[in-house]
C-alpha positions as a Python dict, from the first residue, in 0.01 Angstrom:
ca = {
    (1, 'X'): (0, 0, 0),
    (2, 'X'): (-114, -306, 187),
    (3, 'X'): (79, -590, 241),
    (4, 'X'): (25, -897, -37),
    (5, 'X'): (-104, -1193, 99),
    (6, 'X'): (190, -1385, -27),
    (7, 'X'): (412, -1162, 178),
    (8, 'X'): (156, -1229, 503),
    (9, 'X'): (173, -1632, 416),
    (10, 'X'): (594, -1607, 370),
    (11, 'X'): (570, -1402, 704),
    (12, 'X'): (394, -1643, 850),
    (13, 'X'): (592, -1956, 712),
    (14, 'X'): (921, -1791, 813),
    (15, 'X'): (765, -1772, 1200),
    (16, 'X'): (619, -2172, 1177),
    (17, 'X'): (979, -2281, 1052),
    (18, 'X'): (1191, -2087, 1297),
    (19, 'X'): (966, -2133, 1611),
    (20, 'X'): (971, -2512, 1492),
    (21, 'X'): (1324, -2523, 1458),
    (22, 'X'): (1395, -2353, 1749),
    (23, 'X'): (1542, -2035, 1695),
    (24, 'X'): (1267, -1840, 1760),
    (25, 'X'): (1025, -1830, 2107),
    (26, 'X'): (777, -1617, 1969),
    (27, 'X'): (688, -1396, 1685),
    (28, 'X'): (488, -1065, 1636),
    (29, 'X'): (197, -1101, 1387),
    (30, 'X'): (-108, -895, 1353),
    (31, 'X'): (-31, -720, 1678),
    (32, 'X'): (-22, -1071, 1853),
    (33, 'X'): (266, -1222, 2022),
    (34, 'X'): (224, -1594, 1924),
    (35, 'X'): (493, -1860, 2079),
    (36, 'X'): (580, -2206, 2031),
    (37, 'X'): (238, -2251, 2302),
    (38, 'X'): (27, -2099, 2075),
    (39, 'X'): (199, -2268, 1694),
    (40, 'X'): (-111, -2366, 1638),
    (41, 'X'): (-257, -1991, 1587),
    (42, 'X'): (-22, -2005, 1303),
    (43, 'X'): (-65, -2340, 1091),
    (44, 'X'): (-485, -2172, 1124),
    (45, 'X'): (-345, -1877, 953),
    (46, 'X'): (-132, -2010, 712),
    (47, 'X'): (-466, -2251, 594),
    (48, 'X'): (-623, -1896, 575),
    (49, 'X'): (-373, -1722, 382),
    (50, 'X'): (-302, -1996, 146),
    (51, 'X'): (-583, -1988, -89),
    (52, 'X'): (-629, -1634, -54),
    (53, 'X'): (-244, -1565, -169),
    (54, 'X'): (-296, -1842, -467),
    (55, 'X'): (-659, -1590, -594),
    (56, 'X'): (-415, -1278, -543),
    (57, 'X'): (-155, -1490, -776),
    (58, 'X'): (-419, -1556, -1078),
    (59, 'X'): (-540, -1173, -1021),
    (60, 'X'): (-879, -1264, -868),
    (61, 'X'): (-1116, -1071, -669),
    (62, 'X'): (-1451, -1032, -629),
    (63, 'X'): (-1671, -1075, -921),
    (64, 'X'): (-2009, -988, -929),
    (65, 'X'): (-2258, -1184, -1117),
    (66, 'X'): (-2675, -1103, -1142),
    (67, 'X'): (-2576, -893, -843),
    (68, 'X'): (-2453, -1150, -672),
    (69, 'X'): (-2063, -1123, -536),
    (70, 'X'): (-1850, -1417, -545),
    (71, 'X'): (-1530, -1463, -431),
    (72, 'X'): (-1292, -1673, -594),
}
């Protein structure tokens, strides 16, 4: 089963608070080393993953309307 987004978002929150706090250098995500350089990959994810992980929470999707998909 694929990861939840809300486990992807706390993954990624974990990373911003420990590279910002400064136990960690760098972090592993999506196959990418990211550092402390590079935080900034990871505050653009985390504004990604946030409203995505809130949908997943209320059990939305895709709906399709007069075959027309939305997303939300």
């Amino acid at each position: 089963m694929a990861e939840t987004r809300q486990a992807q978002l706390d993954r990624v929150n974990a990373a911003i608070a420990a590279i910002e706090d400064g136990t960690m250098q760098s972090f592993t995500f999506a196959g990418r080393a990211v550092t402390h350089i590079n935080l900034d990959v990871l505050y653009r994810e985390r504004a990604r993953l946030e409203p995505l992980a809130e949908r997943e929470a209320r059990g939305g999707g895709m709906r399709v309307r007069s075959g027309v998909v939305y997303r939300g």
